[in-house]
FIRO-620701 format. One line per 8 residues: number of its first residue (from 1); for each residue x, y, z of C-alpha. Coordinates in Angstrom, 1 decimal. Example, Ala and Ser with C-alpha at 12.3 -4.5 7.8 and 13.67 -1.06 7.14 Angstrom:
<sites>
1> 12.3:-4.5:7.8; 13.7:-1.1:7.1
</sites>
This chain:
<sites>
1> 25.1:-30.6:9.4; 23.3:-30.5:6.2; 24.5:-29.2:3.3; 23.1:-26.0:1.8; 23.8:-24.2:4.8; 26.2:-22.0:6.1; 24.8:-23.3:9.1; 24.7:-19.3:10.6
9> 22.1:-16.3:11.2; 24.0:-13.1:11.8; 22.0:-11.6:14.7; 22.1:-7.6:15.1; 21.7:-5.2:17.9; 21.3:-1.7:16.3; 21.3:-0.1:19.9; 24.7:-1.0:21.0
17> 25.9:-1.6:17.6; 26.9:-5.2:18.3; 26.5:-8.5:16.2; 26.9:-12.1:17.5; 26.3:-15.5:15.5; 23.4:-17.4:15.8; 24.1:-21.2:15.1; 21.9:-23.2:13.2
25> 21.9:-27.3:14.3; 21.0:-30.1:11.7; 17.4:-30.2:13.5; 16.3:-26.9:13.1; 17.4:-27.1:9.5; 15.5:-30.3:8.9; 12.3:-29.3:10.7; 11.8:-25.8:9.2
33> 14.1:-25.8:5.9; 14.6:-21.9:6.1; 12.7:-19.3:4.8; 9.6:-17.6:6.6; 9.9:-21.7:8.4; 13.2:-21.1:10.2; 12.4:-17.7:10.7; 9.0:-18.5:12.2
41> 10.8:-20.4:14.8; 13.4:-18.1:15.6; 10.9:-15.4:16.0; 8.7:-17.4:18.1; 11.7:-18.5:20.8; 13.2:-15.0:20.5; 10.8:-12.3:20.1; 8.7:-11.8:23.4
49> 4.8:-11.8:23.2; 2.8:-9.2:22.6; 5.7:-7.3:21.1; 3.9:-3.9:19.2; 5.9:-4.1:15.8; 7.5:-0.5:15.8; 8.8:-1.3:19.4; 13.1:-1.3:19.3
57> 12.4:-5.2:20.8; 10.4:-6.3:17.7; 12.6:-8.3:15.5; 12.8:-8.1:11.8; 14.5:-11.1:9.8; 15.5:-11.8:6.2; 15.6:-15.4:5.5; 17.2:-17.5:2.9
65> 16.5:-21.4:2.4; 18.9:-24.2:1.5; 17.7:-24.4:-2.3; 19.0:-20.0:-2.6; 21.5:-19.7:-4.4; 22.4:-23.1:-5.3; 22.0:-24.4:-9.7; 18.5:-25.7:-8.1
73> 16.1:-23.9:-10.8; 14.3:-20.6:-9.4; 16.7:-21.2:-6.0; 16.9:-17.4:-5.7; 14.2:-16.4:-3.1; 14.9:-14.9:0.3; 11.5:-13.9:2.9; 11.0:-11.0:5.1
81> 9.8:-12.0:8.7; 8.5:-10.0:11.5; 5.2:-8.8:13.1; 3.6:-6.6:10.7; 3.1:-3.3:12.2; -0.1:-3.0:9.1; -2.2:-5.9:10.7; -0.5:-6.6:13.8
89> 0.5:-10.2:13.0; 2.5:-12.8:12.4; 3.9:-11.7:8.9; 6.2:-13.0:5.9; 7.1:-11.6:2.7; 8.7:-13.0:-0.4; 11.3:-11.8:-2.7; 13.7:-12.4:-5.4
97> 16.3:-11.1:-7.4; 20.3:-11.5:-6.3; 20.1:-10.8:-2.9; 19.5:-14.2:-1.3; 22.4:-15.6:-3.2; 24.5:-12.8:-2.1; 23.6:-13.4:1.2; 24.6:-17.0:1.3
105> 27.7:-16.1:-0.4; 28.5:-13.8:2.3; 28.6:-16.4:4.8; 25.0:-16.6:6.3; 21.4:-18.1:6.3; 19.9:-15.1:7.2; 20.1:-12.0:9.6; 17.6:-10.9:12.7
113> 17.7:-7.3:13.8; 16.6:-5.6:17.0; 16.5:-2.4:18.6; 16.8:0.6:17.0; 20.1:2.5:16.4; 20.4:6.4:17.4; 20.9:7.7:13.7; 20.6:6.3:10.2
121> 22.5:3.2:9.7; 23.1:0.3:7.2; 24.5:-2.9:8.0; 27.2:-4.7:5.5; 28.0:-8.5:5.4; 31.1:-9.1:3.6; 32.7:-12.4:3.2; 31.4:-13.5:6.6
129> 32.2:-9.9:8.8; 29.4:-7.7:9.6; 29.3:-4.1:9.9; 26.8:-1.5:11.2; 27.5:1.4:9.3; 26.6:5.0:9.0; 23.8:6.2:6.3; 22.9:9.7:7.1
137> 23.6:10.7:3.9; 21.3:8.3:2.4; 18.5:9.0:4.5; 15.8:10.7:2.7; 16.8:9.3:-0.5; 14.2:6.4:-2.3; 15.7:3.6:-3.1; 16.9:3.9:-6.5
145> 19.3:6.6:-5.5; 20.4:4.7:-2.6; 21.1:1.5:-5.3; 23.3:4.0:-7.0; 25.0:5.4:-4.2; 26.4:2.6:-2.2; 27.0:0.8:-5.4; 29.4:3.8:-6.7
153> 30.9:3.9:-2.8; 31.0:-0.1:-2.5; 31.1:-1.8:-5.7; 28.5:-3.1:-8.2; 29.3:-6.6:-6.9; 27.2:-5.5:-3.7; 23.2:-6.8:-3.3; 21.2:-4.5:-1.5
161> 17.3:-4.5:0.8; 16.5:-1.1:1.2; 13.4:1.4:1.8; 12.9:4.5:0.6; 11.0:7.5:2.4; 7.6:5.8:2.9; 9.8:3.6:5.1; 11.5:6.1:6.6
169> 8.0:8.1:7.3; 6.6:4.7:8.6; 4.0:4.4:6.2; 2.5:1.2:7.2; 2.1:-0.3:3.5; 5.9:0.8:2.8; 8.0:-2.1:1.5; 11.4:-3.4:0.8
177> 12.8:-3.0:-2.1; 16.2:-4.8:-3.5; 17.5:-4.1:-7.2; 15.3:-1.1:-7.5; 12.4:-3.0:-9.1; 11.8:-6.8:-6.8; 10.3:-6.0:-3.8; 9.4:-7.6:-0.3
185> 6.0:-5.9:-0.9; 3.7:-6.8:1.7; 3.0:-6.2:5.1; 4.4:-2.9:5.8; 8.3:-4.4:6.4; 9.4:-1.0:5.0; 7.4:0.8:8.1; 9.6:-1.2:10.4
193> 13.2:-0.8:8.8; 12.2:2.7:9.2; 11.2:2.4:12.8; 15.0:1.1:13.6; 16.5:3.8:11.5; 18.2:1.1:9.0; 18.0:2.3:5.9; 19.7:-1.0:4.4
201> 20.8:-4.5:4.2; 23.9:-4.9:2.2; 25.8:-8.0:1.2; 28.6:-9.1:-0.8; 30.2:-12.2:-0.7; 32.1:-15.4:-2.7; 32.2:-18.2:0.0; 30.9:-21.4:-2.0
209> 27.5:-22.6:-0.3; 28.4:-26.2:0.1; 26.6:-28.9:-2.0; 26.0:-32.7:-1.1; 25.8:-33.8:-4.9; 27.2:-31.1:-7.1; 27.3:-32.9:-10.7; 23.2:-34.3:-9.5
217> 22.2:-31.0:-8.9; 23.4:-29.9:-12.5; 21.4:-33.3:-14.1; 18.7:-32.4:-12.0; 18.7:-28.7:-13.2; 18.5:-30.1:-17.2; 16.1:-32.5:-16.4; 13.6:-29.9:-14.9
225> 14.4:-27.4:-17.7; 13.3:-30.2:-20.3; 10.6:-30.4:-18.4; 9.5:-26.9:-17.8; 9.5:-26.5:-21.5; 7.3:-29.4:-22.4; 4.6:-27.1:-21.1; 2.7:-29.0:-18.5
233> 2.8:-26.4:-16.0; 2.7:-22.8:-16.7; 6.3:-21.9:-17.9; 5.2:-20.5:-20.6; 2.2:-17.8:-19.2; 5.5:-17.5:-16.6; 7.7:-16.5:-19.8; 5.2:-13.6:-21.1
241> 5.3:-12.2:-17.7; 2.2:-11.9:-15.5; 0.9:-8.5:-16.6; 0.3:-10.4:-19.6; -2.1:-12.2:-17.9; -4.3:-9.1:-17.2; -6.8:-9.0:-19.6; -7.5:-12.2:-19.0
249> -8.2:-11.8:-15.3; -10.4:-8.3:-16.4; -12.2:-11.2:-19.0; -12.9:-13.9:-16.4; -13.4:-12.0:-13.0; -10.1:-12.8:-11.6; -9.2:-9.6:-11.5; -11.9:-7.1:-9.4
257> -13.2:-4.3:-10.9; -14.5:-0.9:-10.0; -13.2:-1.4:-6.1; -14.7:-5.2:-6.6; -18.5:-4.0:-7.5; -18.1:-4.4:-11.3; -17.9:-6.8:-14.1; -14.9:-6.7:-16.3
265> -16.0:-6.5:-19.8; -19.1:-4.6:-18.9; -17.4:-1.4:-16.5; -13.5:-2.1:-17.9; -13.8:-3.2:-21.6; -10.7:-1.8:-23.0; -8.5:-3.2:-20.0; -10.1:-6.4:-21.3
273> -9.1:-5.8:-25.0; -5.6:-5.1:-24.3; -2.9:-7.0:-26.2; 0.1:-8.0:-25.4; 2.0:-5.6:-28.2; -0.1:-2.8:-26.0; 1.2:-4.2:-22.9; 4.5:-4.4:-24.0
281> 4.7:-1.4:-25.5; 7.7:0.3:-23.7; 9.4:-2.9:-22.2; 13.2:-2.6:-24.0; 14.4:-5.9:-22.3; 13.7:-8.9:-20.4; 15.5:-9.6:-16.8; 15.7:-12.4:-14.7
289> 16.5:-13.5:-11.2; 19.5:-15.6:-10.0; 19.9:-18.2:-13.0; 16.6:-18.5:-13.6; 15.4:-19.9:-17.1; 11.9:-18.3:-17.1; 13.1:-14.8:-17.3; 9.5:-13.1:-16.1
297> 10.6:-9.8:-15.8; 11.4:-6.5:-17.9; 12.6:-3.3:-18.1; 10.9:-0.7:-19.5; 11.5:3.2:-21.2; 8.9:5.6:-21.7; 9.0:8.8:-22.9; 5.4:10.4:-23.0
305> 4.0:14.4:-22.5; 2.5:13.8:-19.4; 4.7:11.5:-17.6; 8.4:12.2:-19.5; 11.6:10.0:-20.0; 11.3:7.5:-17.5; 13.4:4.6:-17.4; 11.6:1.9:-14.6
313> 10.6:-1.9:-14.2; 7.3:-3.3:-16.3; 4.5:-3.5:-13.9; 3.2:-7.3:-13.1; -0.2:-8.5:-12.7; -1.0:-7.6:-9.5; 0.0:-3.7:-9.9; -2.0:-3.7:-13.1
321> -4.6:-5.1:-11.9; -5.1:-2.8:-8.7; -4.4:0.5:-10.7; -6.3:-0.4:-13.9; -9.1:-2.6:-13.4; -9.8:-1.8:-9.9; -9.7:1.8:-10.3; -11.1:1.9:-14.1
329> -7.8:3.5:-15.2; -7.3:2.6:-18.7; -4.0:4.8:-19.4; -1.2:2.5:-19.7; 1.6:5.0:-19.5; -0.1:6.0:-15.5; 0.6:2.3:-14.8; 4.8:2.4:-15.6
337> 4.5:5.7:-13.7; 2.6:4.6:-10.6; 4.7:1.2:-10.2; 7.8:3.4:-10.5; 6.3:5.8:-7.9; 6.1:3.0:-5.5; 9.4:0.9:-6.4; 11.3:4.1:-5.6
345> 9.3:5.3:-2.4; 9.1:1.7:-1.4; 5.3:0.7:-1.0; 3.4:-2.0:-1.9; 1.4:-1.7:-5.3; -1.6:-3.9:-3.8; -1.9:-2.0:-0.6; -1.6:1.5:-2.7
353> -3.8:0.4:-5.5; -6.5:-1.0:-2.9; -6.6:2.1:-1.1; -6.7:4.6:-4.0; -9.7:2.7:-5.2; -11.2:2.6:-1.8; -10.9:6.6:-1.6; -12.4:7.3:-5.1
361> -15.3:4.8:-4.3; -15.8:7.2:-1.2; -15.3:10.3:-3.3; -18.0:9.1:-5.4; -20.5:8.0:-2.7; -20.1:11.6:-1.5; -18.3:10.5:1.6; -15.5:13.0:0.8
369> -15.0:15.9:-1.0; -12.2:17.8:-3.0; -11.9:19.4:0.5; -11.0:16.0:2.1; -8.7:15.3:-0.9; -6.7:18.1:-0.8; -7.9:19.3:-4.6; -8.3:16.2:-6.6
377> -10.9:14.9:-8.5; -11.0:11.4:-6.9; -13.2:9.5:-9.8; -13.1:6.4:-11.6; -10.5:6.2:-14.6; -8.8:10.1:-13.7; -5.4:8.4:-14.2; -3.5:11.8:-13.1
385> -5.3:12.0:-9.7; -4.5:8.3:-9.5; -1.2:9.1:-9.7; -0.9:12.3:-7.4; -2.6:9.8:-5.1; -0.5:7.7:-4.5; 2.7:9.7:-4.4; 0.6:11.5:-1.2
393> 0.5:8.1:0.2; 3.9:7.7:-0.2; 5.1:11.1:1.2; 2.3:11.0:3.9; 1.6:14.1:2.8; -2.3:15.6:3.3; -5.2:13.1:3.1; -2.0:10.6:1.9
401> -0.6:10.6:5.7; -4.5:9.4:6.5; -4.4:6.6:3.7; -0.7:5.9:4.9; -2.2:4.4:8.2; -4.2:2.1:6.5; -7.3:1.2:5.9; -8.8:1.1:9.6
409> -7.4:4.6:10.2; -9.1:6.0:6.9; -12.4:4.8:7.9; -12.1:6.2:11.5; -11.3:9.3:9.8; -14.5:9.2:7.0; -16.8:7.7:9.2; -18.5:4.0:9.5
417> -20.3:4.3:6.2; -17.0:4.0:4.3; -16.1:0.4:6.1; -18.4:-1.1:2.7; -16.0:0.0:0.6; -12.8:-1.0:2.5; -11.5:-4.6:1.2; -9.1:-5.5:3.6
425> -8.6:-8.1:6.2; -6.7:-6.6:9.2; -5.3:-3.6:6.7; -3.9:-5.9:4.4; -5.9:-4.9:1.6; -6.9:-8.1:-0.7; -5.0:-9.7:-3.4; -5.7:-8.9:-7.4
433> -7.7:-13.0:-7.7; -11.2:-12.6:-6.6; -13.0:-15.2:-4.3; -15.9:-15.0:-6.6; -13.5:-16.5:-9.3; -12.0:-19.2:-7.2; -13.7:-19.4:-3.8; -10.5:-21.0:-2.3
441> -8.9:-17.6:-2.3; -11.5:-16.2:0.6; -10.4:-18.8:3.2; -6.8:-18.2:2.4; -7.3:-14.9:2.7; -8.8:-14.9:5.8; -7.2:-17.4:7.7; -3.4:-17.7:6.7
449> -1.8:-16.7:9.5; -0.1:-13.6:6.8; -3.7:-12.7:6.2; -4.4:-11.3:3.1; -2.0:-13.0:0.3; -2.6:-14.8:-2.8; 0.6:-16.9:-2.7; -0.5:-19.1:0.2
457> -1.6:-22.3:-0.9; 0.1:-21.5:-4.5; -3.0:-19.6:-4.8; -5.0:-22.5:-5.0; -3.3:-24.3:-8.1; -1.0:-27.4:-7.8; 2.2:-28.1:-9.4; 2.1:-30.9:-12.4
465> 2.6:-34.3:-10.9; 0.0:-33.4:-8.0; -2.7:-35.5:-7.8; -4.7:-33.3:-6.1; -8.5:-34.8:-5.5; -10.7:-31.3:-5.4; -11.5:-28.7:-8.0; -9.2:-27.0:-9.8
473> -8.5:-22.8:-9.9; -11.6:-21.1:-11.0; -13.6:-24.1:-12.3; -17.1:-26.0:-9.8; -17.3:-22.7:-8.0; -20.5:-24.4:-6.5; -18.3:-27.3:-5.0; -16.7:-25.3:-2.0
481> -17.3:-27.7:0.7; -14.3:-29.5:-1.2; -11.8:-27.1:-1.6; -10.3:-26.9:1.9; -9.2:-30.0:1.8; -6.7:-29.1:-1.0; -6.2:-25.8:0.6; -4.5:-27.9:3.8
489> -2.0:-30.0:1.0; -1.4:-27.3:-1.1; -0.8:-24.8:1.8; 1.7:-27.4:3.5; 3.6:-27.8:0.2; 3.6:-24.3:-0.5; 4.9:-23.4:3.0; 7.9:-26.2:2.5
497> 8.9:-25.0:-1.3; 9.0:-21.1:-0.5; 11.2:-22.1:2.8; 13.3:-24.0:0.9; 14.3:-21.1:-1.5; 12.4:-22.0:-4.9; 10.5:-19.8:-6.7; 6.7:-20.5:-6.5
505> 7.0:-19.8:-10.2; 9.3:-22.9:-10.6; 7.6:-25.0:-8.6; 4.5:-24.6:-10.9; 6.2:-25.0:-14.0; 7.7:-28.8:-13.5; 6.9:-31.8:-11.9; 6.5:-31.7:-8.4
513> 8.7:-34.6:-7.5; 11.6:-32.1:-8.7; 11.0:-30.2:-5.2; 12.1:-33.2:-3.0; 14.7:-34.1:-5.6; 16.3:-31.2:-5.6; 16.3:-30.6:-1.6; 18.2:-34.6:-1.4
521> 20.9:-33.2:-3.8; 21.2:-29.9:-2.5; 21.7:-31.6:1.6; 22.4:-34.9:1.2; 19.4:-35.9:3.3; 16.4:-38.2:1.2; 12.7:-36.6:1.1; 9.5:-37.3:-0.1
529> 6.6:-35.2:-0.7; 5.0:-36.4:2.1; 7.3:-35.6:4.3; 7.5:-32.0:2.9; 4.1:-32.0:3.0; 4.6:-32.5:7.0; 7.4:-29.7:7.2; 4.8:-27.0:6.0
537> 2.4:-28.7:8.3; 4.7:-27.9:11.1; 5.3:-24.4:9.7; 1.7:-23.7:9.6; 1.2:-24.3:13.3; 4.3:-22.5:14.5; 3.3:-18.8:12.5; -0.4:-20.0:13.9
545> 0.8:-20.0:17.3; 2.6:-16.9:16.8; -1.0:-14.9:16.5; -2.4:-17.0:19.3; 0.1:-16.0:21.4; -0.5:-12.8:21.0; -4.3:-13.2:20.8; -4.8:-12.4:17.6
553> -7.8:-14.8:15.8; -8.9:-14.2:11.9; -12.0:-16.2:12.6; -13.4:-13.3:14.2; -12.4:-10.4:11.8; -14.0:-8.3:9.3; -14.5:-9.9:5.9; -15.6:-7.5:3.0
561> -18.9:-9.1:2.3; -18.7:-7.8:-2.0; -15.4:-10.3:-2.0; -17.9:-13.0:-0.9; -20.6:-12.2:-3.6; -22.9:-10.6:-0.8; -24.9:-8.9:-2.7; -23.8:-11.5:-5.6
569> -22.8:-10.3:-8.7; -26.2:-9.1:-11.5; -24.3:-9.9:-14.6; -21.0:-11.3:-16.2; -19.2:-14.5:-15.5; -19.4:-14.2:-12.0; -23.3:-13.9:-11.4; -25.0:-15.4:-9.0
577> -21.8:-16.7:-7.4; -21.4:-16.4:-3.3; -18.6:-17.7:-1.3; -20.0:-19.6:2.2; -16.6:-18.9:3.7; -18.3:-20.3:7.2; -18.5:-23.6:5.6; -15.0:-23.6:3.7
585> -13.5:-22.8:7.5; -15.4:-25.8:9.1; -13.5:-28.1:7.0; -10.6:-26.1:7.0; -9.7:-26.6:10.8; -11.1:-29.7:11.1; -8.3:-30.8:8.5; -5.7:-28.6:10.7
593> -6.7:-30.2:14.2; -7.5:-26.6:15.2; -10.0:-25.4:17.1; -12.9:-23.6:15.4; -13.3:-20.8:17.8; -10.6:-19.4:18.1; -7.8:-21.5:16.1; -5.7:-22.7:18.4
601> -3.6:-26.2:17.3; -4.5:-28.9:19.7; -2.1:-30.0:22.1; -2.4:-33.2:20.3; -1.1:-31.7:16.6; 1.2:-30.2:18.1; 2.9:-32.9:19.7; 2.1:-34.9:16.6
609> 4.8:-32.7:15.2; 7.3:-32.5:17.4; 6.5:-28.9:18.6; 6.4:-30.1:22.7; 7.6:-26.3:24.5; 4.7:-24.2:21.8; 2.2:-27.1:23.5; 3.7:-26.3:26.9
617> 3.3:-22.6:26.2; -0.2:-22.7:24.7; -1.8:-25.5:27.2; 0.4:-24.5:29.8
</sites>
């Protein structure tokens, strides 16, 4: 067996109560790594077709890989795997934090759950034994009180998944939230914890996670700190933390504006002035994830009029982004309050942001009135309405338990003429990086088989050492015949680093050569990049053939034409600029060997890669 690994998936039945152990064998490990690429695998052999998401049979896995938790730099990520009950798919979600480690230190990989129990519960790995345990008295409680709670009743050496009451409501953007602030945002995880009544995953554990080459693994870790710091990837934007990056993004067009109809500097100027001492403002300290040098993250204390004493987590870039520029909200103060409003409830910041800005575009068409709203003033910049929003989201409470089902259920509910204003794929409301900016971004979008991320594909930038033959992120927007091509290598990559446990922010802060390194010290077993490069190849195909499985094909859903520039942009740095996402999707499964109709693999890539019973299944 290769090192890394306990070598074990706890597998849990909520109905009877009843866990067994699912073994992991050397192949599985060396084909998938772990992540969202064992759990793909595991979900494809185990879960039955056509499985609706908030069915007791659907599964819901959390996933370490063999780099969490080991002195591998940024080796702290775990992934969230399932069928999303938001778009109906195949669906993964990152996270970090302690968890992960925890995890491994408690004797297992990962854990899969099915069924649903008859009352609240929470299940407990400790030092290898697992436990399904009551939590009726933390049901109803958001997550930071449940962090308190079993901490005070179990220790404070315990890690803890949880959701809060959007979860337990089933609101289908609710997430998973671990340390109160780091959160398994996307794809609507929260709505199906909640849909098994368990409330939480907690873990606690010392077993050592056994290493092939301990005292290389520390030379490696120097090595890539040296060369983190030498600055030729982005450890140091990494270091600010991403919200820093958000006037930037408001500058350039990365980040949309006005429910992706504006420009920036022109609708959103002071979002585009802001400094970082502005930004900054309230953070008191810095926090990092499991040994990680970059230290992205912060705390934050405000005490203001409006919002009060409120102690929380500093928003990043893509929760600014949605609730500022998107929605024209330049009060700082509503964006700590809103990010807290979601960490607690436990819903993703993209989803709710995308949403609240797709209602006040409709409130401002006249699509809607205060009526509809139940009172509020739904317009651009009211930060306080913002705010009321999205806790009505959260509680599905009034027109919030409408928004709470998504985007498609809002526009049944508004009528067809609010579809324009809905930029989604599947419900998955779009990422904070425009297409317009970097055209890439449209066919990940659309076709990852997790539609709807930015993270995919690194979002379109390639780790130092990469010598990566097509235009780099946001530059030749005109040059978009080329860009698949890197999309292919740089998804493949991407899909082998976040399954083996690394951070993407890592990964784009050293050499790439580190990646491979690291995996040969951490199992013993020699890889190259190109043989990575195959792994996340393989992964690719096996969450593709998940959604074909279950009929499910992108190529034929909704796109929100103003995220392809159609009508283009009249002004700013992004006039003129349209995405021919058609043409980007040609090339795209031509380089994946998949068929252009409806995006099946070929029996021939399939077999190419060793996947012989999904070609049986598929081709029959």
């Amino acid at each position: 067996m290769l090192k890394g690994y306990t070598g074990k998936i706890a597998f849990v039945d909520l109905s009877p109560r009843e866990s067994r152990v699912i073994q992991l064998d050397e192949s599985i490990c060396s084909d998938f790594l772990g992540g969202y690429g064992i759990g793909a695998k595991l979900l494809y052999d185990f879960q039955k077709p056509n499985t609706d998401p908030l069915n007791p049979k659907s599964m819901i896995g959390f996933i370490t890989g063999p780099l969490t938790g080991t002195p591998a730099v940024t080796g702290s990520r775990f992934t969230v795997v399932g069928k999303s009950p938001l778009t109906g798919t195949w669906s993964d979600s990152n996270c970090g934090g302690y968890f992960g480690p925890a995890l491994k230190m408690a004797g297992y990989d990962g854990i899969l759950v099915q069924e649903r129990a008859d009352e609240p519960v929470y299940v407990l790995i400790e030092e290898g034994k697992v436990t399904i345990n009551d939590a009726k008295d933390i049901w109803g409680k958001n997550t930071t009180e449940v962090e308190q709670t079993l901490k005070k009743r179990l220790g404070n050496d315990i890690q803890i998944a949880s959701i809060g009451k959007a979860g337990e409501k089933q609101v289908l953007i609710a997430n998973v939230i671990h340390d109160m602030r780091r959160a398994a945002g996307r794809s609507g995880f929260g709505a199906l914890m909640g849909s098994k009544n368990l409330k939480a995953i907690v873990v606690k554990g010392r077993m050592a996670i056994p290493l092939a080459h301990p005292e290389k693994i520390l030379h490696l870790r120097k090595e890539a700190i040296v060369d983190m710091k030498k600055g030729n990837g982005l450890f140091e934007a990494f270091q600010k933390g991403s919200a820093a990056y958000t006037p930037s993004g408001i500058s350039t067009g990365d980040a949309p504006t006005k429910n992706w109809s504006g420009v920036g500097r022109e609708d959103f100027a002071q979002g585009a002035d802001w400094s970082e001492e502005e930004i900054y403002k309230y953070r008191t300290k810095k926090y990092t994830c499991w040994e990680c040098p970059i230290v992205c993250g912060g705390s934050v204390r405000m005490e203001t009029e409006e919002y009060g004493i409120l102690e929380s987590h500093q928003p990043e870039y893509e929760t600014m982004a949605a609730f500022s520029s998107n929605c024209l909200n330049d009060n700082l103060e509503s964006l700590i309050k809103v990010n807290h409003i979601c960490n607690d409830y436990g819903v993703d910041t993209i989803s709710a942001g995308g949403l609240v800005a797709f209602i006040i575009n409709c409130f401002e068409e006249g699509l809607i009135t205060k009526e509809d709203t139940d009172g509020l003033e739904m317009r651009w910049g009211n930060h306080q309405a913002i705010v009321k929003m999205t806790e009505k989201i959260a509680n599905r409470e009034g027109i919030g338990d409408i928004l709470a089902g998504g985007f498609e259920k809002a526009i049944k509910h508004i009528g067809k003429k609010a579809e324009q204003y809905a930029i989604h794929v599947r419900g998955e409301a779009l990422p904070m990086h425009d297409p317009r900016f970097e055209p890439a971004m449209a066919l990940i979008y659309k076709v990852n088989a997790s539609p709807a991320k930015h993270l995919p594909a690194s979002q379109y930038t390639g780790p130092p050492g990469l010598n990566l033959r097509a235009p780099q992120f946001g530059t030749e927007r005109e040059k978009q015949k080329e860009r698949a091509k890197g999309v292919k290598i740089l998804e493949c990559l991407n899909n082998s680093m976040s399954s083996s446990g690394m951070c993407v922010r890592g990964y784009l802060s050293f050499d790439v050569q580190f990646l491979p390194a690291f995996l040969g010290a951490v199992t013993g077993k020699d890889w190259t990049l190109e043989e990575l490069t195959q792994v996340g190849e393989r992964i690719a195909n096996v969450r593709q053939a998940f959604n074909i499985r279950d009929g499910v094909n992108f190529i034929k859903e909704y796109f929100p034409s103003l995220a392809l520039g159609n009508p283009p942009l009249e002004s700013g740095p992004l006039k003129g600029v349209s995405i021919d996402l058609e043409l980007m999707m040609d090339e795209y499964f031509k380089e994946m060997d998949w068929d252009r109709e409806s995006g099946k693999p070929s029996r021939k890539k399939l077999q190419e890669l060793g996947l012989e019973d999904i070609a049986t299944d598929l081709y029959g």
